[in-house]
C-alpha positions in Angstrom: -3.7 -104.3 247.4 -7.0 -106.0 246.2 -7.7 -109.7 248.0 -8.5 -112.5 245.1 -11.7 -113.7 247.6 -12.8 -115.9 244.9 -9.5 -117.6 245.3 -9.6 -117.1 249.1 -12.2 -118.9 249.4 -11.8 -122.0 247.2 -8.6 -122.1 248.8 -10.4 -122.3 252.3 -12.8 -124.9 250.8 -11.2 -127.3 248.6 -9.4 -129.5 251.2 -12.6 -130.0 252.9 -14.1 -131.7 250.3 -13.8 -135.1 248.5 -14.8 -133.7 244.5 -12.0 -130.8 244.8 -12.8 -130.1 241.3 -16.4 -129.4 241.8 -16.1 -126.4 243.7 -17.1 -123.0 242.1 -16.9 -120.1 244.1 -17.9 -116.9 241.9 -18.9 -113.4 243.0 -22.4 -112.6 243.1 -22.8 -108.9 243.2 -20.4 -106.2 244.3 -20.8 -102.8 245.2 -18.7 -100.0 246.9 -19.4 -101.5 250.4 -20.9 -105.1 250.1 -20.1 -108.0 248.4 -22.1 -111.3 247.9 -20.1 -114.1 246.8 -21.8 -118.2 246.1 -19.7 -120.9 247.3 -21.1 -124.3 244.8 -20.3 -127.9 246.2 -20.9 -131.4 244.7 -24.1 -132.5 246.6 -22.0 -135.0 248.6 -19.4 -132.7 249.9 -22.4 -129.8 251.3 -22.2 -131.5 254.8 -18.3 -131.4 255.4 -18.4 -127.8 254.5 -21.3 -126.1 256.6 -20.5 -128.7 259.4 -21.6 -129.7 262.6 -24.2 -126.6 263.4 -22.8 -124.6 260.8 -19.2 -124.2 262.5 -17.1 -124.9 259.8 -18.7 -122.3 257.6 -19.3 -119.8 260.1 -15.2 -120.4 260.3 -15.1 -119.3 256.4 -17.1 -116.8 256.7 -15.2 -115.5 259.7 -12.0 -115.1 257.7 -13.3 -113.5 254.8 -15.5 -111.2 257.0 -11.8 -110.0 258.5 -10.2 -110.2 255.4 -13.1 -107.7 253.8 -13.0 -105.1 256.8 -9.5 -104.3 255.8 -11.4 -102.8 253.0 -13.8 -101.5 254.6 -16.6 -104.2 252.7 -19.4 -106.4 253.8 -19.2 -109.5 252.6 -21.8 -112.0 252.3 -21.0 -115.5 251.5 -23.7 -118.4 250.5 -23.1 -122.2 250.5 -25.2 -123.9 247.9 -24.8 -127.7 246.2 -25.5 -128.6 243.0 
């Protein structure tokens, strides 16, 4: 059973953030092992989801890091605003 991670990730991010339908999460690269997905947040809304020294997003990336391993992947995940 593939994992949606695009959609497991939105679905981690979009209730943190006040411009729900700005978020864009689409997958970078993907290979047999690793995968490299970009997480895109209105300008305003880049603080709630890296957090206070990076804990909320070290959360996300947590749970898709565990989610992945069952897998057997690497992924990589990168927060950006635009």
């Amino acid at each position: 059973m593939a994992i949606d991670y695009e959609k497991l990730i939105a679905d981690l991010v979009r209730p943190l953030v006040i411009h729900a339908d700005d978020v864009a999460v689409q997958k970078i690269a993907d290979d047999d092992d690793k995968m490299t997905m970009q997480v895109l947040v209105h300008n305003d809304d880049l603080g709630r989801v890296i957090g206070k020294n990076g804990r909320i997003a070290n959360a996300i990336r947590t749970i898709a890091y565990a989610s992945a391993s069952r897998e057997h992947k690497k992924i990589t995940i990168n927060i950006d605003a635009f």
